[in-house]
C-alpha positions in Angstrom: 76.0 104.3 117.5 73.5 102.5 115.8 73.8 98.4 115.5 72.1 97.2 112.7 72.0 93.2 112.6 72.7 91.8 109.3 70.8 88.3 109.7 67.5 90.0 109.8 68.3 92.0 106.3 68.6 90.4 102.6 71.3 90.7 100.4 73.8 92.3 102.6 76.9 91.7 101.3 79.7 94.2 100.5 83.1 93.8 99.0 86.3 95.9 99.0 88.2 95.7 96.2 91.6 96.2 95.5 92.8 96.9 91.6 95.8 95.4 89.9 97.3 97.2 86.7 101.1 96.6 88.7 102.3 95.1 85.1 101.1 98.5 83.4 102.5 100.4 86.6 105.7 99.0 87.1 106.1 97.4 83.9 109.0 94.4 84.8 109.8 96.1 87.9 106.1 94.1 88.9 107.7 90.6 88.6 109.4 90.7 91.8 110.9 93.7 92.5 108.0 96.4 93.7 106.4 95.6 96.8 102.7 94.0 97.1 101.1 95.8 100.4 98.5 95.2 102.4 95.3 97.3 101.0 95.1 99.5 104.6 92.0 101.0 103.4 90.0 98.4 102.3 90.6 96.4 105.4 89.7 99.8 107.8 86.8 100.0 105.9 85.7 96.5 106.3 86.3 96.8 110.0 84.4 99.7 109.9 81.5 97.8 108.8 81.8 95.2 111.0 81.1 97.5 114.1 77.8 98.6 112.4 76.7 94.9 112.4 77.5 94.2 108.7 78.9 90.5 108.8 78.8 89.6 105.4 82.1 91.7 104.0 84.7 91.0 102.2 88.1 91.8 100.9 89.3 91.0 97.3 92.8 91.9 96.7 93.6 92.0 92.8 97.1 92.5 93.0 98.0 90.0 95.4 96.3 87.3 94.0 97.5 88.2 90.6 94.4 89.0 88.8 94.0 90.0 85.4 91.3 92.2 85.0 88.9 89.7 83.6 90.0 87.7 86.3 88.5 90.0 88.7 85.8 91.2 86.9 84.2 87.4 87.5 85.4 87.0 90.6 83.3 90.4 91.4 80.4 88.9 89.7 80.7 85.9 91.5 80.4 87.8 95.1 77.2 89.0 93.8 77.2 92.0 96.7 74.9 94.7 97.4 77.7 97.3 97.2 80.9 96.5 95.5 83.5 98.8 96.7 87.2 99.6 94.9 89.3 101.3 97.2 92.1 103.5 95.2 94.8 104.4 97.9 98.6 102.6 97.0 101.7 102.3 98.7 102.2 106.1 98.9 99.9 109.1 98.4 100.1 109.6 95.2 99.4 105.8 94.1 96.0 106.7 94.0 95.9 107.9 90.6 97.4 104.9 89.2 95.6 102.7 90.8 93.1 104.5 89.0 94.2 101.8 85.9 93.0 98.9 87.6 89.8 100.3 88.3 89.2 101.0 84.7 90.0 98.1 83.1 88.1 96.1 85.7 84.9 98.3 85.5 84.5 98.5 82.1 84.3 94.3 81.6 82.5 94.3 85.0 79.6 96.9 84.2 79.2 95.1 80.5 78.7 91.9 81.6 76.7 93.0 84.7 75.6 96.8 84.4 73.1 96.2 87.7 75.7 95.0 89.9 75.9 98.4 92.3 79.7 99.9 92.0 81.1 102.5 94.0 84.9 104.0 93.9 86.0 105.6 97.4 89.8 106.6 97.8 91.7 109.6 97.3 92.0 110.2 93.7 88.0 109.9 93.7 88.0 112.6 96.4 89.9 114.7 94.6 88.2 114.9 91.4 85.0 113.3 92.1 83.1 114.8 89.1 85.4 113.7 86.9 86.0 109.9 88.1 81.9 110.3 87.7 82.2 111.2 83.9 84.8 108.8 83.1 83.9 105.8 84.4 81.3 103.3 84.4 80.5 103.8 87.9 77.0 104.1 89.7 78.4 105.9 92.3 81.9 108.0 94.2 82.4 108.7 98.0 83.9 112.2 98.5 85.2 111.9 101.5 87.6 109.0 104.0 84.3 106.5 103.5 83.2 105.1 106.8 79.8 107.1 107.5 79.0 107.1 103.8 79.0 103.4 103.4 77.5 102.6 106.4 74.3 105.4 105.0 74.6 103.5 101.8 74.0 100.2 102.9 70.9 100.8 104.6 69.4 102.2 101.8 67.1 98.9 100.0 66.7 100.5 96.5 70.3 102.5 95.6 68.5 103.5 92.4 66.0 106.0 94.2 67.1 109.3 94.3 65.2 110.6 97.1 67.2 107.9 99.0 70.8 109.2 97.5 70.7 112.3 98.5 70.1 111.3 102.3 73.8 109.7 101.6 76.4 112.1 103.1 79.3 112.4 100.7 78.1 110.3 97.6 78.2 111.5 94.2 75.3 109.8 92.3 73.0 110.2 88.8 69.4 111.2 89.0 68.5 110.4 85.3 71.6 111.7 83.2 72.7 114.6 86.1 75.7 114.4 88.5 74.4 115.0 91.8 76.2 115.3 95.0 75.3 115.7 98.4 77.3 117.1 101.7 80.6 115.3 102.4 80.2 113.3 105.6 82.0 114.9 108.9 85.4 113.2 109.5 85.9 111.0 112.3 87.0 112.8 115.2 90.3 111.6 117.2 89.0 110.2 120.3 86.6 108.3 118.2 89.0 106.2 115.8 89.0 103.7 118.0 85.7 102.8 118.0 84.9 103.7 114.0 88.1 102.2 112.8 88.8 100.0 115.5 92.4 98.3 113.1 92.2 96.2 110.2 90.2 93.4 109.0 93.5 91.4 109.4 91.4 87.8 108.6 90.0 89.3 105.4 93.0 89.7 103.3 95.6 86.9 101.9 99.0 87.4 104.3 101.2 85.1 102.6 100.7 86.8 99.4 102.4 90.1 100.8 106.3 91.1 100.2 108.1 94.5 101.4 110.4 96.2 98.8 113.9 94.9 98.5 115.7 97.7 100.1 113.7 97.5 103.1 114.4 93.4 103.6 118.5 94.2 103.5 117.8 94.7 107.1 116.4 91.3 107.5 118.3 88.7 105.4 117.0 89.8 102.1 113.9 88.3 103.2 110.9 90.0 101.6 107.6 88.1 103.2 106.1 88.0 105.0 104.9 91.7 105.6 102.0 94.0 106.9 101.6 97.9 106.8 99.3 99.9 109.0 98.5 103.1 109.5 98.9 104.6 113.1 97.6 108.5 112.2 96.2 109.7 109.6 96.4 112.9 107.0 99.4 115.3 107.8 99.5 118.6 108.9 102.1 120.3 106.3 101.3 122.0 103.0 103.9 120.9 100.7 102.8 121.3 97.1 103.2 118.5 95.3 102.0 116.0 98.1 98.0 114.9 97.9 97.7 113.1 100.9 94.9 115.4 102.5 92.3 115.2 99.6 90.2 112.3 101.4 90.1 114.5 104.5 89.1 117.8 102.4 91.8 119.8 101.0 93.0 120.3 97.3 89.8 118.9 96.0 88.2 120.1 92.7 84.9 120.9 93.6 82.6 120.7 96.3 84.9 120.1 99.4 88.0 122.0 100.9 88.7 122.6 104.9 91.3 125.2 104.0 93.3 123.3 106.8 94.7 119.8 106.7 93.8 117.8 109.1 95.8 115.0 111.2 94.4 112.5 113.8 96.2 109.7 115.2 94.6 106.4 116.9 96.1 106.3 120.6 99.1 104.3 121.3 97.2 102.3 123.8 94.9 100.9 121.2 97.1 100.7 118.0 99.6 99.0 120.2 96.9 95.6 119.7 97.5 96.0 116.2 101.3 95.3 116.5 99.8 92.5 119.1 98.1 90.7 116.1 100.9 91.2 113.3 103.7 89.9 116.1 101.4 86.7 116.3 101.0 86.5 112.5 105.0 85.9 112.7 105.4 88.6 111.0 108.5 91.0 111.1 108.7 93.3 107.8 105.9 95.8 108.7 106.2 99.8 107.3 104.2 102.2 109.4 102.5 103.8 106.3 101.5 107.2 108.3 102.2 110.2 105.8 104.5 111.6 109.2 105.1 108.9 111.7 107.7 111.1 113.5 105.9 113.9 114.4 104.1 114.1 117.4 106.4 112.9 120.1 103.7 111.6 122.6 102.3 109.6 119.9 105.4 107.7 118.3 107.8 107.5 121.3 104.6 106.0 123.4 104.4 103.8 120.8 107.8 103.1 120.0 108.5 102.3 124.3 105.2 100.1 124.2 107.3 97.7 121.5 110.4 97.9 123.1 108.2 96.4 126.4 107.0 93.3 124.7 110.1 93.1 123.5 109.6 92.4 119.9 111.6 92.0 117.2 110.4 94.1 113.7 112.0 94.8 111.3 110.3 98.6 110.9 110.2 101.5 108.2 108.3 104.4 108.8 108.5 108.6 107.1 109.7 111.6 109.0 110.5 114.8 108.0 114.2 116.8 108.3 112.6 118.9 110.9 110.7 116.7 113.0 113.7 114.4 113.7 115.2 114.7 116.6 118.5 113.1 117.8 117.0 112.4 121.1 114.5 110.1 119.2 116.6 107.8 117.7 117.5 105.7 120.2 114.5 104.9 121.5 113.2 104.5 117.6 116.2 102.2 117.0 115.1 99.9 120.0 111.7 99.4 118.9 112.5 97.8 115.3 112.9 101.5 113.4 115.6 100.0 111.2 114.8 102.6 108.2 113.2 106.3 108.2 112.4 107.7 104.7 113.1 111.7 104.8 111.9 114.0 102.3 114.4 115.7 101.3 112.8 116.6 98.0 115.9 119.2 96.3 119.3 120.2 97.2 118.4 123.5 95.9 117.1 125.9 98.6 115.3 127.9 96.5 113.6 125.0 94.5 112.7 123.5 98.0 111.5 126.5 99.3 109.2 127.1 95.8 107.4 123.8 97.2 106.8 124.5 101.0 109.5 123.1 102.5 111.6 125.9 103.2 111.0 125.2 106.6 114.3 123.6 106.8 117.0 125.5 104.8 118.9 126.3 107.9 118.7 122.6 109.3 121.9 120.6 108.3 120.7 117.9 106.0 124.6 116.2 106.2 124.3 116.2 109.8 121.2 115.1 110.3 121.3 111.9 108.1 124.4 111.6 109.6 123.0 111.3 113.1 120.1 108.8 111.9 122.9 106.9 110.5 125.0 106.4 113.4 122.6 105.3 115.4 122.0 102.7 113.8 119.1 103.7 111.7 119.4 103.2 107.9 117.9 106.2 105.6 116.1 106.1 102.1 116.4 109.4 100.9 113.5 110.7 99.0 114.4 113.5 95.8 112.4 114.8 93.5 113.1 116.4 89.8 111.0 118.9 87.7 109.9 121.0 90.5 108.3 124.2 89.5 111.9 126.0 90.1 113.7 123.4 88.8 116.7 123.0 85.6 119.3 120.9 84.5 122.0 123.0 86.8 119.4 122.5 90.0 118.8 118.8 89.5 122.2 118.4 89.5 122.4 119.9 92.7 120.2 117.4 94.2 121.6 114.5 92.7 125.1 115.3 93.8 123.5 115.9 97.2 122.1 112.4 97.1 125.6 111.1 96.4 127.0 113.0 99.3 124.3 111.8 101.8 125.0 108.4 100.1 121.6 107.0 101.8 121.3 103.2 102.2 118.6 103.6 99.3 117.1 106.2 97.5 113.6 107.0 95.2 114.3 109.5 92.7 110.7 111.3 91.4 109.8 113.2 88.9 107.6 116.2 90.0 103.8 115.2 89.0 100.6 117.1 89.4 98.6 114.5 91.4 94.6 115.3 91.8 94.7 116.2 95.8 97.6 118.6 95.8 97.9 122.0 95.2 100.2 122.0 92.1 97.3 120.1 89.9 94.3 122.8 90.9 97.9 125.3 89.9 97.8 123.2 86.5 94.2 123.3 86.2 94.2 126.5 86.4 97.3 127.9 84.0 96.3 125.0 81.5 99.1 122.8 81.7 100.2 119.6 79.7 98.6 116.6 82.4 99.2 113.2 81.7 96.0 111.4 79.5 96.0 108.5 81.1 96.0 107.2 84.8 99.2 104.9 84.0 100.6 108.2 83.1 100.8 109.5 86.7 102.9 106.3 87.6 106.6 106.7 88.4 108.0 104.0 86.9 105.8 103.4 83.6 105.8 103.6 79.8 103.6 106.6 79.4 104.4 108.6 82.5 104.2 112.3 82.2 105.5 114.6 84.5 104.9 118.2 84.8 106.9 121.0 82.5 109.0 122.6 84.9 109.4 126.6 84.1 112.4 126.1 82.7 112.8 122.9 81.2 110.5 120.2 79.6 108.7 117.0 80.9 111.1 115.0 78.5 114.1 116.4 80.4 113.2 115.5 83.8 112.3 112.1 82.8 115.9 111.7 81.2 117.9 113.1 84.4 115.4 111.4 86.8 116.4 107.9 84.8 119.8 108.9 84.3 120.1 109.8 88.2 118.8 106.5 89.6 121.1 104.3 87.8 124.0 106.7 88.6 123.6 106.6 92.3 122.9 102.8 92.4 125.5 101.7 90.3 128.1 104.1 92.3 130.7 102.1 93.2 131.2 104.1 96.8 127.4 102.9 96.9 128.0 99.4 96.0 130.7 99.4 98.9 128.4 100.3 101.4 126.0 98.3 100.6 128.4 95.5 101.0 130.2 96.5 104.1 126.6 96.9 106.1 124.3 94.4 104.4 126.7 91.9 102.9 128.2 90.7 99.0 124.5 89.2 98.4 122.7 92.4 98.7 125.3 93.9 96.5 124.8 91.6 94.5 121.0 92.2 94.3 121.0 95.8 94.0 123.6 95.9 90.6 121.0 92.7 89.5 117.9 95.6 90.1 120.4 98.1 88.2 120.2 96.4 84.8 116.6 96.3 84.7 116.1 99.7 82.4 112.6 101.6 82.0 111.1 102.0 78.6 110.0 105.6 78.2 107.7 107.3 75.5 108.6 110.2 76.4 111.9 109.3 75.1 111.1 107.7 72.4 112.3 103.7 73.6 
């Protein structure tokens, strides 16, 4: 490993940004309703860079300071870095492409008022469809790739106009003249070295007051929302489910240039990542969410972990994602213990063949009832996660999966609609049999005015939006909902979620 000193080098600086559009994303739901994370990337990376001897980083989070984007276009001007960096990841996988927004509107004020300040985009939506984020925006260059041995190239480079330079760069897209150039995307990190390359988050670097969890997740703890950290303990996933783009930073699904053919997963070991809970236990904080695509998986990996904060004997107030088939009901004590107070299952369609259509047939013969049932009673709440407009799907089929919802009767639930997000295999599918995609990056957001899901083969865009609107309002306002919602979390919380239930989405789709 190579230890360069910063105090011997001029103009060293670099700054990770984080975007804000959350008013164009969320639309009212921003105010104080979705949740403000922790940017996990951004702060890796800035750790990353640390270890190489680069002391002069920092952090700008847009969203949790509120930032317009003129706001942070001068605030990026004022850092006056050798590399500015804006990190598009989000609170799940396919936030990328929203996030997208924030980038745009920052950019394009940034690169008028400043076209030589030195602008790269990293993240998964710029892995994905590297060439195009090239084209449309004002960027000088795009890492292909999960970042770390591409910045760390970058940086030492003293002119980052000189071509001959560039293309020394693993996994930077770059212009010579007027072309798009690329070079070989940078090997990823192996396991045994995450430690040491991504040795936790730059913890000092980002604003911790400013941080709230979403409001289901606090009825565990008083309602209370901040403060809150997320963190990843693995990274990637080894499944291939369809819709899902979490892999394209570690080379799968993307557009050109990069593709393992096999997902990749590597996890940092409990022994180390264990200090990470250390430092967010001595922040005072107890709302964290372990953000890892599949936290139950690997049972050497989260039980060790899960027995290691049981030890110190802390008291976190935990969400973390697991699949149908990798719980276990052996797990859940032990997961109960250590502050697992909600697991998030994808349970996608109550439609076997519309789940199957999608990769997660895997399943069909596990009990879904039973299973939630088991999480339940020990003590675990669930948020069960459903999606409409799958390839497979109708009116008859969604149905099926909302009345399965209301079976389950989850302590929350996220109701989707199916969306072609660059990364996963259904947008190279969409791509390829030249179907409608939404025109905007706002358009790939869940819960805003423009967003365009896909056609399913049976029904249209417009549809899915209606049933997916119609569904969430349905469960939530249920009053055999309502009741259990006040029988485990109290007449307050109840109270909270019918108050979220008359906020109402405006849609273009549908015309209000």
């Amino acid at each position: 490993m190579q230890i360069i000193d910063d105090r011997n080098i001029m103009n060293n600086r670099i700054l990770f940004v984080h975007p804000n559009a959350s008013k164009k994303i969320y639309q009212g739901l921003s105010n104080n309703l979705s949740a403000i994370e922790p940017p996990i990337w951004a702060a890796l990376l800035a750790n990353h860079m640390r270890v190489y001897g680069y002391h002069d980083v920092h952090i700008l989070d847009c969203e949790a300071e509120n930032l317009s984007a003129e706001e942070s276009a001068a605030k990026i001007n004022d850092y006056n870095a050798k590399l500015t960096v804006f990190v598009v990841y989000g609170q799940q996988p396919s936030a990328s492409s929203q996030n997208m927004q924030g980038v745009h509107d920052c950019l394009g004020i940034l690169k008028n008022n400043n076209p030589e300040l030195k602008v790269i985009i990293t993240g998964l939506y710029p892995s994905a469809v590297s060439r195009k984020t090239m084209e449309d925006e004002k960027t000088d260059f795009v890492c292909q790739g999960e970042g770390p041995k591409t910045f760390t190239s970058l940086m030492q480079i003293k002119n980052l106009e000189d071509p001959t330079e560039l293309r020394k760069v693993p996994g930077l897209w770059y212009r010579d003249d007027k072309n798009i150039c690329f070079t070989a995307p940078a090997p990823l990190i192996a396991q045994d070295d995450l430690s040491n390359e991504l040795p936790g988050m730059a913890w000092d670097l980002l604003p911790m007051d400013k941080y709230r969890t979403s409001n289901w997740h606090a009825m565990s703890n008083n309602n209370i929302t901040q403060p809150f950290a997320s963190l990843y303990t693995s990274l990637g996933c080894p499944f291939k489910c369809s819709f899902c783009c979490i892999n394209a930073p570690f080379g799968n699904n993307n557009v050109e240039n990069w593709d393992y053919g096999r997902n990749k997963f590597r996890y940092w070991d409990p022994e180390f990542i264990i200090s990470e809970f250390d430092k967010i236990q001595e922040m005072g904080i107890t709302n964290v969410k372990i953000a890892d695509e599949m936290f139950v998986l690997y049972k050497n990996h989260f039980m060790k972990l899960s027995e290691m904060i049981i030890e110190r004997e802390y008291n976190f107030n935990i969400w973390a994602y697991a699949r149908i088939d990798t719980v276990k009901k052996q797990y859940l004590d032990t997961l109960k213990k250590a502050g697992v107070n909600w697991l998030a299952l994808g349970i996608e369609s109550g439609n076997k063949v519309v789940r199957k259509d999608v990769v997660k047939g895997r399943f069909t013969e596990i009990n879904i009832v039973d299973l939630v049932r088991e999480v339940q009673d020990a003590g675990i709440n669930v948020i069960g996660n459903y999606i409409f407009g799958l390839p497979e799907d109708n009116v008859e089929t969604m149905q099926e999966t909302l009345n399965l919802a209301k079976e389950l009767n989850c302590e929350f639930s996220n109701f989707y609609c199916s969306m072609a997000y660059p990364g996963s295999k259904l947008y190279l599918n969409a791509i390829a049999e030249k179907q409608v995609l939404p025109k905007t990056y706002t358009g790939y957001s869940q819960h805003s005015y423009d967003m365009r899901p896909l056609d399913t083969n049976h029904i249209t865009a417009a549809e899915v939006v209606k049933f997916r609107d119609y569904a969430f309002h349905n469960y939530h306002e249920d009053e055999k909902y309502l009741s259990m919602v006040e029988k485990k979390f109290g007449s307050e919380t109840k109270q909270k979620m019918i108050d979220m239930c008359q906020y109402k989405l405006k849609r273009k789709l549908l015309g209000h």
